[in-house]
C-alpha positions in Angstrom: -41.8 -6.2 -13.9 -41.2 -9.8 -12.8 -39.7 -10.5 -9.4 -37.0 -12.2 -11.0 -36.0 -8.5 -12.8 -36.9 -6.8 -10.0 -34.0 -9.0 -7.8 -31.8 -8.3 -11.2 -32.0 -5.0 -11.2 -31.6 -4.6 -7.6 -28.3 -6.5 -7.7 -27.0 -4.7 -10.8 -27.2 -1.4 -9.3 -25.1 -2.5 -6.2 -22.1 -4.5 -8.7 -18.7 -3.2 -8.8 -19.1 -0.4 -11.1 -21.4 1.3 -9.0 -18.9 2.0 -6.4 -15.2 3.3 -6.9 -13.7 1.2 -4.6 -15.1 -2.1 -5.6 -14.8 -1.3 -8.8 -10.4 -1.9 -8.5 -11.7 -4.7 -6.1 -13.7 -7.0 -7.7 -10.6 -7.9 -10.8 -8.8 -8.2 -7.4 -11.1 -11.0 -6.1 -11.5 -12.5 -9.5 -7.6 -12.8 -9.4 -7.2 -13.8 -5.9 -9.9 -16.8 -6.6 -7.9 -18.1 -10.0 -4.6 -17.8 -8.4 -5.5 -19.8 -5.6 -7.5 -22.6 -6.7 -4.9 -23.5 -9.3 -2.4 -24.3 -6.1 -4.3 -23.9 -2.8 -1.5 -25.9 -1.1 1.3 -23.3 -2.4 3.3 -21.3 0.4 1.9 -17.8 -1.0 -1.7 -19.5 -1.4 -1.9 -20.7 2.0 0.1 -17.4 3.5 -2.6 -15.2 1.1 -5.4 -17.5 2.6 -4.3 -17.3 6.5 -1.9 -14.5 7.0 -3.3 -12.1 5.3 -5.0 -8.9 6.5 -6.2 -8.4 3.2 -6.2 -11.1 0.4 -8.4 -9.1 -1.8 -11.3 -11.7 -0.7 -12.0 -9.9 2.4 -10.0 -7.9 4.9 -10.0 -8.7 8.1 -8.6 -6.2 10.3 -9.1 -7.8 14.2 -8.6 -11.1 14.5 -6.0 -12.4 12.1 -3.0 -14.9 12.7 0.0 -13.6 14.0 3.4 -14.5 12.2 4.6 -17.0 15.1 1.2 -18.6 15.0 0.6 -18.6 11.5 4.6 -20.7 10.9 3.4 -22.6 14.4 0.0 -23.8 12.5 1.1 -23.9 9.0 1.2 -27.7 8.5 -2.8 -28.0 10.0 -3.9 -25.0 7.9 -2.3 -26.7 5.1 -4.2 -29.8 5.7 -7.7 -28.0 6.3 -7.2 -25.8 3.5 -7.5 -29.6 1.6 -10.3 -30.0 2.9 -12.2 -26.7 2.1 -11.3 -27.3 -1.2 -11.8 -31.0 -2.0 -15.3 -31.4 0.2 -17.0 -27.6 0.4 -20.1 -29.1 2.6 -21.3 -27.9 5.9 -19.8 -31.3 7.6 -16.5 -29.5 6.1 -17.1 -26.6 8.0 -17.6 -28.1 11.3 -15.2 -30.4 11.3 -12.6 -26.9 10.3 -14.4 -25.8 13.1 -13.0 -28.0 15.4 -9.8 -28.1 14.4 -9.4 -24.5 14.8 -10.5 -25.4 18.4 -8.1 -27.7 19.1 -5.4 -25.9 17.6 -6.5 -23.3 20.6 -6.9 -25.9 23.0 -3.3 -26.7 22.0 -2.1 -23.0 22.7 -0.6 -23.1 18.3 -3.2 -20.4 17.7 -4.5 -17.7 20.7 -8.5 -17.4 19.4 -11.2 -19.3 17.5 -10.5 -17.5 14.1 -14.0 -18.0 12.8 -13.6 -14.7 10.6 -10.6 -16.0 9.1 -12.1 -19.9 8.3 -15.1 -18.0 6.9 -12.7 -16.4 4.6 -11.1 -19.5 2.9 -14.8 -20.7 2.1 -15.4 -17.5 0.2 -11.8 -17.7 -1.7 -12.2 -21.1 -2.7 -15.8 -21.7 -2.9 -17.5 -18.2 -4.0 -20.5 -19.9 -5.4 -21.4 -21.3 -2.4 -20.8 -18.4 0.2 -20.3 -14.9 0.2 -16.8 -12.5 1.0 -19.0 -11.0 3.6 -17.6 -13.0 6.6 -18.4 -11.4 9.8 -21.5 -13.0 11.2 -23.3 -9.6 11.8 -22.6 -8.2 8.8 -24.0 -11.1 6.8 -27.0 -11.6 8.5 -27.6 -7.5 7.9 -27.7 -7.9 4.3 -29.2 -11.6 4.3 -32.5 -10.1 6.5 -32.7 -7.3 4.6 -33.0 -8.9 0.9 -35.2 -11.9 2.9 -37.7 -9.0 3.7 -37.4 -7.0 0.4 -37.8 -10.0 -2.0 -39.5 -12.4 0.0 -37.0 -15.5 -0.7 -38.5 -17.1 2.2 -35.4 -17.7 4.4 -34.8 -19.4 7.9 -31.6 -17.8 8.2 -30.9 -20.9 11.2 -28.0 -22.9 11.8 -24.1 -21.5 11.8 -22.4 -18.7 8.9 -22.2 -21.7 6.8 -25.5 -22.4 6.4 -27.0 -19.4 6.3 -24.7 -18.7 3.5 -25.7 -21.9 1.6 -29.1 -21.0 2.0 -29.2 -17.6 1.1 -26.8 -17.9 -2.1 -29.1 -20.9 -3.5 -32.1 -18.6 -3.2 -30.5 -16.0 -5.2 -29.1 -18.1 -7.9 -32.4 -19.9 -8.7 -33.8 -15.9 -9.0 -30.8 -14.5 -11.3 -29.3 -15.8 -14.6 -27.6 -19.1 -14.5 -24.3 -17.4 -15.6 -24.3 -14.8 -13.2 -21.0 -14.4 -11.8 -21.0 -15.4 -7.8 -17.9 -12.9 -7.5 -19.7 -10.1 -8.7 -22.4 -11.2 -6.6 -20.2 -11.4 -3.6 -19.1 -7.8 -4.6 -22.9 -6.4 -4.5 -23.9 -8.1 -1.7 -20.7 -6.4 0.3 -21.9 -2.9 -1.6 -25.8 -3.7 -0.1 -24.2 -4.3 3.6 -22.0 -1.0 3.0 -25.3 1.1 1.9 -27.3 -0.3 4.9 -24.5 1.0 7.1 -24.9 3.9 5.6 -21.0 4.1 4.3 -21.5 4.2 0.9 -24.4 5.0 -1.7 -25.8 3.5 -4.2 -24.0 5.0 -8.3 -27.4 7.1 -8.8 -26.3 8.7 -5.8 -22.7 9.1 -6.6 -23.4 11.5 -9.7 -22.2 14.6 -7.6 -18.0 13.3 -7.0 -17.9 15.5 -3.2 -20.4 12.7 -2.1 -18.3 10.3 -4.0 -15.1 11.4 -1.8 -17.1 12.1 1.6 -18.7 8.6 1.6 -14.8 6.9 0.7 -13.1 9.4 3.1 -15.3 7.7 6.0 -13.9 4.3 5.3 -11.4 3.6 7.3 -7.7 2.6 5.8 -5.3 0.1 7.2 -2.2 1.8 9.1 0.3 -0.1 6.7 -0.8 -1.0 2.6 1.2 -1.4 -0.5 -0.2 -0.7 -3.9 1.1 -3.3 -6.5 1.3 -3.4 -9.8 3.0 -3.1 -13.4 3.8 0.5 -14.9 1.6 3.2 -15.4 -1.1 1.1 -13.6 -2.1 4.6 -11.6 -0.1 3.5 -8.3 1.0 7.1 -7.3 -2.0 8.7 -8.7 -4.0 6.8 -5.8 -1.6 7.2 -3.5 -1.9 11.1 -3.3 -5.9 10.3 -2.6 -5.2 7.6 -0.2 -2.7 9.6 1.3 -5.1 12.4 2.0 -8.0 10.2 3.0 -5.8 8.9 5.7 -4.2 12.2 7.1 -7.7 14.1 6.8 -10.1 11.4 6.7 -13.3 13.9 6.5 -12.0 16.1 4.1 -13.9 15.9 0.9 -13.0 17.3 -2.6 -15.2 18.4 -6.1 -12.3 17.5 -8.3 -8.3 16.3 -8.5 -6.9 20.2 -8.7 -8.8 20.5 -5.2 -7.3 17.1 -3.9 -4.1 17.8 -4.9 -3.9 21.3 -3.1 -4.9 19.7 -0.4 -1.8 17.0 -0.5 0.2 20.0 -1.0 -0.5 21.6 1.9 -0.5 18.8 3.9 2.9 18.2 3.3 4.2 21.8 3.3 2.7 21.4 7.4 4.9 18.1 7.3 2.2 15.9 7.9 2.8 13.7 4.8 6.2 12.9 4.0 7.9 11.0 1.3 10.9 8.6 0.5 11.8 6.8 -2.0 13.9 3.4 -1.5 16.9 2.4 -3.4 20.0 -0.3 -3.2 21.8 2.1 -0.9 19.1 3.2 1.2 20.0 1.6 5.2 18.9 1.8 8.6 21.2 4.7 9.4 19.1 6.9 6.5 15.5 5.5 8.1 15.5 5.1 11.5 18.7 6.7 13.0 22.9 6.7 12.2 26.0 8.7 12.8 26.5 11.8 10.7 30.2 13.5 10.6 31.2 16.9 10.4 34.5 19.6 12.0 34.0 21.5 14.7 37.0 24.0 15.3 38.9 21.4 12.9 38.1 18.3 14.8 36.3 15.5 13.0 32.6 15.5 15.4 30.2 12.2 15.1 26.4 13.4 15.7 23.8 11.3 16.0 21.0 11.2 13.7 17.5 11.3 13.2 16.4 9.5 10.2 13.0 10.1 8.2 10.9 7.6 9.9 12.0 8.7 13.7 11.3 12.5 12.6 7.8 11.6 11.2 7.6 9.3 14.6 8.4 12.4 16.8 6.0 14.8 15.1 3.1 12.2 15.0 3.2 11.3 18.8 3.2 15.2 19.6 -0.4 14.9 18.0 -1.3 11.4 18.7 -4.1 12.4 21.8 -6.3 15.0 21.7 -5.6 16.9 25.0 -4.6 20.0 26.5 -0.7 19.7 26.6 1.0 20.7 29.6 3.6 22.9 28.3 6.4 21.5 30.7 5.9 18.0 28.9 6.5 19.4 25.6 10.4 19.4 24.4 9.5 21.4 21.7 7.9 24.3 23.6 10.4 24.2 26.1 13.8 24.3 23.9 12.5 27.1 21.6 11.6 29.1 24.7 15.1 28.0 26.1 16.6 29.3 23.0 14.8 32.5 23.3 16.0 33.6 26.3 19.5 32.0 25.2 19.6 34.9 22.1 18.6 38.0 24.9 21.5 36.8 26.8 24.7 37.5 25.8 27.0 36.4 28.6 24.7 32.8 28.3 22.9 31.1 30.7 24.2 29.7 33.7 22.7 26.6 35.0 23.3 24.5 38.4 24.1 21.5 39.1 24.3 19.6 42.4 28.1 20.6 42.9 28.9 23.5 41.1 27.3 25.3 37.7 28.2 25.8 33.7 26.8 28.2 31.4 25.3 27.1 27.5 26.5 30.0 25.7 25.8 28.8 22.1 23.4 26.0 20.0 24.4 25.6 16.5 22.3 23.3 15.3 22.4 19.8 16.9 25.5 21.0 19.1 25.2 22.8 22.5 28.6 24.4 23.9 29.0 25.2 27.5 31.6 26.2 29.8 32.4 24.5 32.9 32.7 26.8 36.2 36.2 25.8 36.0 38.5 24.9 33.3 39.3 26.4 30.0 38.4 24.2 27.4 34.6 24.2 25.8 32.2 21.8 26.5 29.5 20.1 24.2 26.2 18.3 24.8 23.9 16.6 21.6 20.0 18.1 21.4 19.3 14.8 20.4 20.2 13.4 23.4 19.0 16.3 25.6 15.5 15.6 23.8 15.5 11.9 24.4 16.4 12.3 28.0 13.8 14.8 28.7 11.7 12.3 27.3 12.1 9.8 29.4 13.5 7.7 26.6 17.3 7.6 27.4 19.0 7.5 30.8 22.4 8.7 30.5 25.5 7.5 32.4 28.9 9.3 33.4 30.7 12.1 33.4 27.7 14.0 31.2 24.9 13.0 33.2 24.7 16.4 35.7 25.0 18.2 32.7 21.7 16.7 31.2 20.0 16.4 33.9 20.1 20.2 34.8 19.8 21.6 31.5 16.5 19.2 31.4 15.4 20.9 34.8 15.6 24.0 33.8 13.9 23.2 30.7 11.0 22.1 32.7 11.3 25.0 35.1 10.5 27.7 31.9 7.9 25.3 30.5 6.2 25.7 33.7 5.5 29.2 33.3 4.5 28.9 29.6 0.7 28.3 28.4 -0.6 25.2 28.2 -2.0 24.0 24.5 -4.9 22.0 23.3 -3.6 19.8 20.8 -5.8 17.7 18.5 -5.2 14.1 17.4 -3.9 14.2 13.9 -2.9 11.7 10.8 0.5 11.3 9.7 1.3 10.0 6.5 4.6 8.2 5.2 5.0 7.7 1.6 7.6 4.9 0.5 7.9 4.6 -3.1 9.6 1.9 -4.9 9.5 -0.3 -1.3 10.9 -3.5 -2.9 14.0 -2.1 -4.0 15.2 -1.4 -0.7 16.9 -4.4 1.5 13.7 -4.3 3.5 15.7 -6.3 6.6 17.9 -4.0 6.5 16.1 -0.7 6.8 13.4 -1.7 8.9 15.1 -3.6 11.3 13.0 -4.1 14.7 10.6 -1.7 12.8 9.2 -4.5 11.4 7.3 -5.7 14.6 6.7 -2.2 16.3 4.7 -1.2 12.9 2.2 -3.8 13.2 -0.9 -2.3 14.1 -1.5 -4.5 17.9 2.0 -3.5 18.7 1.7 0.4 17.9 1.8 2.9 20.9 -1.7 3.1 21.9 -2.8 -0.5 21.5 -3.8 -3.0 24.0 -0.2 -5.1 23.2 1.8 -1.8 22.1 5.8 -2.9 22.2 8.6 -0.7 23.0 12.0 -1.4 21.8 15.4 -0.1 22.8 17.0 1.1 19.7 21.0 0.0 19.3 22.8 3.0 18.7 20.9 5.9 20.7 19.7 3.4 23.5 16.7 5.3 23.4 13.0 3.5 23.8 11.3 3.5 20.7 7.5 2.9 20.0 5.6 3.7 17.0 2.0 5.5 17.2 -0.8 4.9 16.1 -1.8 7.6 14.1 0.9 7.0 11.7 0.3 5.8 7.8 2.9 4.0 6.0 1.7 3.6 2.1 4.2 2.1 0.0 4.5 1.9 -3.9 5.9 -1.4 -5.8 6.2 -2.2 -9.5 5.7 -5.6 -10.0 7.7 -5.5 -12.9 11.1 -5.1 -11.1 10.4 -7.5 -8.3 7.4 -10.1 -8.0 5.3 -9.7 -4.8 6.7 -13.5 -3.9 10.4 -12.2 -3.6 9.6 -9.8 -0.3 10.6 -10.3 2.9 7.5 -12.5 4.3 7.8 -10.8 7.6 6.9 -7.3 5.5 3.7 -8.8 3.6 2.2 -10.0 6.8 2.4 -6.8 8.3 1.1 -4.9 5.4 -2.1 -4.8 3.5 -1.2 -5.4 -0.7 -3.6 -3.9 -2.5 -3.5 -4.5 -6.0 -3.2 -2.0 -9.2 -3.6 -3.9 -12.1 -4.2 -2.4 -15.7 -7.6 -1.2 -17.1 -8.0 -0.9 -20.2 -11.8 -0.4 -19.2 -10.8 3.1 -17.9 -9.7 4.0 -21.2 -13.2 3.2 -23.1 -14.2 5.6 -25.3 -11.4 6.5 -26.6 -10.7 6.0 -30.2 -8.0 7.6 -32.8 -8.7 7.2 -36.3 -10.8 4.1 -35.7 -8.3 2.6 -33.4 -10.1 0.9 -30.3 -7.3 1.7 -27.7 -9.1 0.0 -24.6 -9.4 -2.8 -26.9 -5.6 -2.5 -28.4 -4.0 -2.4 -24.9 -6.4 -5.1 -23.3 -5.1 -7.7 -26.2 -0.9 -6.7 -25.4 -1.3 -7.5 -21.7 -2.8 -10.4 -22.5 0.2 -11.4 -24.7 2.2 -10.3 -22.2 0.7 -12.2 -19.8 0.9 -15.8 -21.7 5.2 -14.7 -22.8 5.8 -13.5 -19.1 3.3 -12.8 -16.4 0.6 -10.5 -15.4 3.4 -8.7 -13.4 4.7 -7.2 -16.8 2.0 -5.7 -17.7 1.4 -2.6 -19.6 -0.8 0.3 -17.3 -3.9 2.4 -18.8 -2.1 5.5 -17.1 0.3 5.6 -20.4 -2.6 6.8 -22.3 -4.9 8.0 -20.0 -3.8 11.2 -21.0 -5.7 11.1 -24.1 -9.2 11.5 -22.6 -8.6 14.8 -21.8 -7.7 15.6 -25.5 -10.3 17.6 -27.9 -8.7 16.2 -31.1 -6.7 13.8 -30.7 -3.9 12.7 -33.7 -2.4 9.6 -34.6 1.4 11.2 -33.5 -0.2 11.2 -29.9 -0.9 7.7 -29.8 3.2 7.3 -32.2 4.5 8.9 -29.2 3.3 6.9 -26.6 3.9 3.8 -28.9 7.4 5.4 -29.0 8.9 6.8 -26.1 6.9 4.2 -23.6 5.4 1.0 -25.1 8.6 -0.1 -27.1 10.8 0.7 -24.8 9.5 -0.9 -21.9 8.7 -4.0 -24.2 12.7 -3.9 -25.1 13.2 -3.8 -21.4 10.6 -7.1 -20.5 11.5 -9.4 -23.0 15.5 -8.1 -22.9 15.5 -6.9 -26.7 14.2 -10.5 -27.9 12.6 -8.8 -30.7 10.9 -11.9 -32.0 8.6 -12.3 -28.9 8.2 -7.8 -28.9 6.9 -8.8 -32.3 4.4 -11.2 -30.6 2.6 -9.2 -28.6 2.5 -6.4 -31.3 1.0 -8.8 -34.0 3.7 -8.2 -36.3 3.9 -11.5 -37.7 0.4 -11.2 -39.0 1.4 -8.0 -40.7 2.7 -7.1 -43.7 5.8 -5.2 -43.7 4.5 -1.7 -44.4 2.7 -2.1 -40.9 4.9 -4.0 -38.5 6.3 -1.7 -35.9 9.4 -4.2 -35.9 11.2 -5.5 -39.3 14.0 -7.3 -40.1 17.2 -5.2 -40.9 17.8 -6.2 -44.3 21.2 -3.8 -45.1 23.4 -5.9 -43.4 25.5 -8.2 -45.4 26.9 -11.1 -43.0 28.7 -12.3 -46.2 30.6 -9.5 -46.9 31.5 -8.4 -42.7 32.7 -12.3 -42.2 33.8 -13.8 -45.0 35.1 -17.7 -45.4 33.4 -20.6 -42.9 31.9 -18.6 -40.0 28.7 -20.1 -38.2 26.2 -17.9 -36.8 23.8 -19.1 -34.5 21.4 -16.3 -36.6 21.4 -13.6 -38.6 18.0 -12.0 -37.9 18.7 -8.4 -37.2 15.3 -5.7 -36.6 15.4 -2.6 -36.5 12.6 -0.1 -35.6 9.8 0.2 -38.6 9.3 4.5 -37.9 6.9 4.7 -41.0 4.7 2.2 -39.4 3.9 4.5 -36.6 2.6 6.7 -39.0 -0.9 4.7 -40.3 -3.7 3.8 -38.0 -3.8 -0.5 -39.5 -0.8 -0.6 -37.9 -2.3 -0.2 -34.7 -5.7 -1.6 -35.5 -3.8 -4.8 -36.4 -2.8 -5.1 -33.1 -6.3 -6.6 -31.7 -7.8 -7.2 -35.6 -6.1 -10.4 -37.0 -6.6 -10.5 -40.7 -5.2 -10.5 -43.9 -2.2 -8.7 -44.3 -1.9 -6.1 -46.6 
């Protein structure tokens, strides 16, 4: 075997299908690389070039521009991004280089984002360098293939050059056409396999390898999976769900994955929302609830789901053995055990006189004062937050508090202490763009960022405006959040949202559906050819997903009236809903122009006579009318004629 087949070879068993991750990334790359070099000075191709923890490129998870300096520097980034993309040359690079500096020199930017520069090259310029932008990594996987192919390297000079160098040698070694993307992929795959994180697909065959070696990768703290329907978004976000909140679990197949997301959530530590037009602030993060007590209308103050997956995730944010008196938790339930043995209530002291808590419903605490008649109430809520530390109360309810929160301590102090183990959280949003993200998230949207999360070296605290209480977020909290493209395009979200998450693309693949044919129908093929209709009438963002018929692969016989009912109750229907019943352009993507009328899935509705319904001069602007064609779902031409243009019959 030649060297040149031996190099091939090499490189072929590290591309993108070889690995399940790179696999959804490298389409991703390929996009990100077309998209930008159309407009490289566009907002969302600078912001995806910059601002970006992960452009689908390369992620970048220390280092990256904040939002301040990323609006601050905009205008030079803009300009050097012009640059990169006019000259791509190492004199390029080093005058970038010194930009960057001065920029820091300036105090626009805080650090020499070398990382990040390294990136543009390899979005704009992927024949030249690679996506493997960190100067340690690189020069692992550059030494390596030096040694294993002899290619002769220096490997001197700056990440640029060594790039240069080290992509040249390989392209005069592989096929002129070889794609430097794919490359880029396997050279990322190589670095992964000498890290040991990943193997190589002839190691992959047994699937709990497979899900060890991706369980080890670590996940960013805040991502969004994007795409059109049925692309497979919540199908991955159960696995990435569980990768984050058990990161060394590791599972033989889907039943055994999806027990496991099961019972993580039963124990509470995944939890899911879905957002809607109505959703708010007061439903996420805290609000007023109202309700009678003894016939008068109460307000209570509320938890919402984000501040009750906050509170559980802090409890395990530290492995340590918890003192017991620090522990609300511990402390109440013991406090409400004693409360249930006493009948007469417990009395409690304050610095003047004493009142006893004889009852807790729920959220309410009642006590009687030492004097007086009337019954007195204090919020848990509030009791929790003061114990705390998070809320200082003032007036007539602060001895109140206060003592109930020393006595609290006093029986935690006789209780056992606990070891407690860090532990994952997981929040699930789905549908996150329909929500008025401003609006829910509110001063969430900084305290989520993972340098600002409790436990980082520039964790933030904020005071939250209708509980007063201090508010951080930790960082052993998830947030994974769904969006289909097709109701909202990624360029209408809030930009403070997409620089704080990671967007992860799900696009169709038609790929995953290979293999699968009914009655001669190719329907990988079929499917590729409608979304690439699609894509030239509307825009990749209305695309059709695989998941629709991924079913079918688990079928033993599959019949035509499986693939008539997908065809029927989800491909038409969603079409109808894209294109807003124009059935001309419906007719487009399904080839129905090129058909003949036995085999068009849309006809013209021939039984209605405009004549008759409105007689004397009446001008219509047309009188096409179409109407479903049901027998055409019936015969496999119908379908084949989809993606085979030819006569019609």
């Amino acid at each position: 075997m030649s060297p040149l087949e031996n190099l091939l070879d090499y490189i072929d068993s590290y591309s993108p299908e070889a690995n399940e991750s790179s696999a959804a990334w490298y389409p991703r790359y390929t996009q990100t690389y077309e998209d930008i070099v159309k407009e490289p000075g566009a907002a969302s191709s600078l912001e995806k070039l910059w601002a970006a923890s992960d452009n689908s490129v390369a992620s970048i998870r220390q280092g990256i521009l904040s939002g301040d300096e990323y609006e601050n520097a905009k205008d030079a980034l803009a300009s050097i991004t012009a640059q990169i993309q006019a000259s791509p040359s190492h004199a390029t690079y080093s005058q970038a280089l010194a930009e960057i500096e001065s920029l820091k020199q300036k105090g626009i930017i805080k650090k020499r984002y070398v990382a990040l520069l390294n990136r543009v090259f390899a979005a704009l310029h992927p024949d030249k360098v690679t996506s493997t932008v960190i100067d340690d990594a690189f020069n692992k996987v550059a030494r390596h293939l030096n040694k294993k192919f002899d290619l002769k390297l220096s490997l001197n000079g700056d990440w640029y050059e060594r790039n240069t160098e080290l992509k040249g040698a390989l392209q005069n070694r592989l096929p002129l056409d070889y794609d430097p993307i794919r490359l880029n992929v396997a050279l990322w795959n190589i670095y992964q396999d000498l890290e040991g994180k990943h193997k190589q697909k002839g190691i992959q065959e047994n699937s709990k390898n497979t899900h060890a070696a991706l369980a080890s990768s670590s996940q960013p703290l805040n991502q969004i999976l994007f795409g059109p329907p049925g692309t497979g978004k919540t199908f991955t976000t159960i696995e990435r769900a569980v990768r984050a909140a058990e990161p060394s679990f590791t599972w033989a197949n889907r039943d055994e994955l999806k027990e496991k997301y099961q019972e993580l959530i039963r124990k509470g530590r995944i939890r899911f929302v879905t957002f809607h037009q109505s959703f708010s602030y007061e439903d996420f993060v805290e609000g007023l609830t109202a309700h009678t007590d003894n016939g008068n209308l109460v307000y209570e103050k509320r938890l919402g789901i984000f501040r009750q997956i906050v509170k559980a995730a802090k409890e395990y944010q530290v492995s340590e053995v918890k003192d017991a008196a620090t522990s609300f938790d511990k402390c109440w339930e013991a406090f409400l055990t004693e409360l249930e043995d006493r009948n007469e209530g417990i009395s409690i002291k304050t610095r003047r006189s004493n009142f006893t808590v004889t009852e807790v419903d729920a959220n309410t605490i009642r006590f009687d004062k030492s004097q007086g008649q009337s019954v007195h109430t204090l919020s848990a809520t509030t009791l929790e937050a003061v114990f705390n530390g998070d809320r200082e109360i003032k007036g007539g309810l602060q001895p109140y508090y206060e003592s109930l929160v020393r006595r609290l301590k006093e029986i935690g102090s006789k209780l056992n202490n606990k070891k407690v183990e860090r532990q994952n959280y997981v929040l699930i949003i789905d549908e996150i763009n329909r929500g008025n993200i401003s609006r829910i998230f509110g001063e969430l949207i900084t305290l989520i960022e993972p340098s600002k999360r409790s436990g980082a070296t520039e964790a933030l605290e904020v005071t939250l405006p209708l509980t007063g209480d201090r508010f951080s977020v930790p960082d052993n909290l998830y947030i994974i959040g769904t969006m289909n493209t097709a109701d909202r395009s990624l360029a209408g979200l809030d930009l403070a949202l997409r620089r704080r998450f990671d967007f992860i693309e799900m696009p169709p693949l038609p790929k995953e559906l290979k293999g699968i044919t009914v009655e001669g129908i190719d329907v990988d093929k079929m499917l590729d050819v409608i979304n690439r209709r699609i894509t030239a009438l509307l825009d990749k963002d209305h695309c059709i997903g695989h998941a629709y018929f991924i079913h079918l692969k688990d079928k033993s016989d599959i019949a035509l009236s499986d693939l008539a009912e997908i065809f029927k109750q989800k491909i038409v229907p969603l079409l109808q809903e894209y294109f807003f019943e124009d059935w001309q352009r419906i007719r487009w993507v399904l080839n129905d122009q090129s058909k003949g009328s036995a085999h068009a899935f849309i006809v013209k509705d021939n039984a209605i006579n405009f004549d008759e319904l409105f007689p004397g001069d009446v001008q219509l602007n047309s009188r096409d009318r179409w109407r479903l064609n049901e027998s055409a779902f019936e015969h496999a031409t119908s379908y084949k004629q989809i993606y085979e243009v030819g006569s019609a019959e």
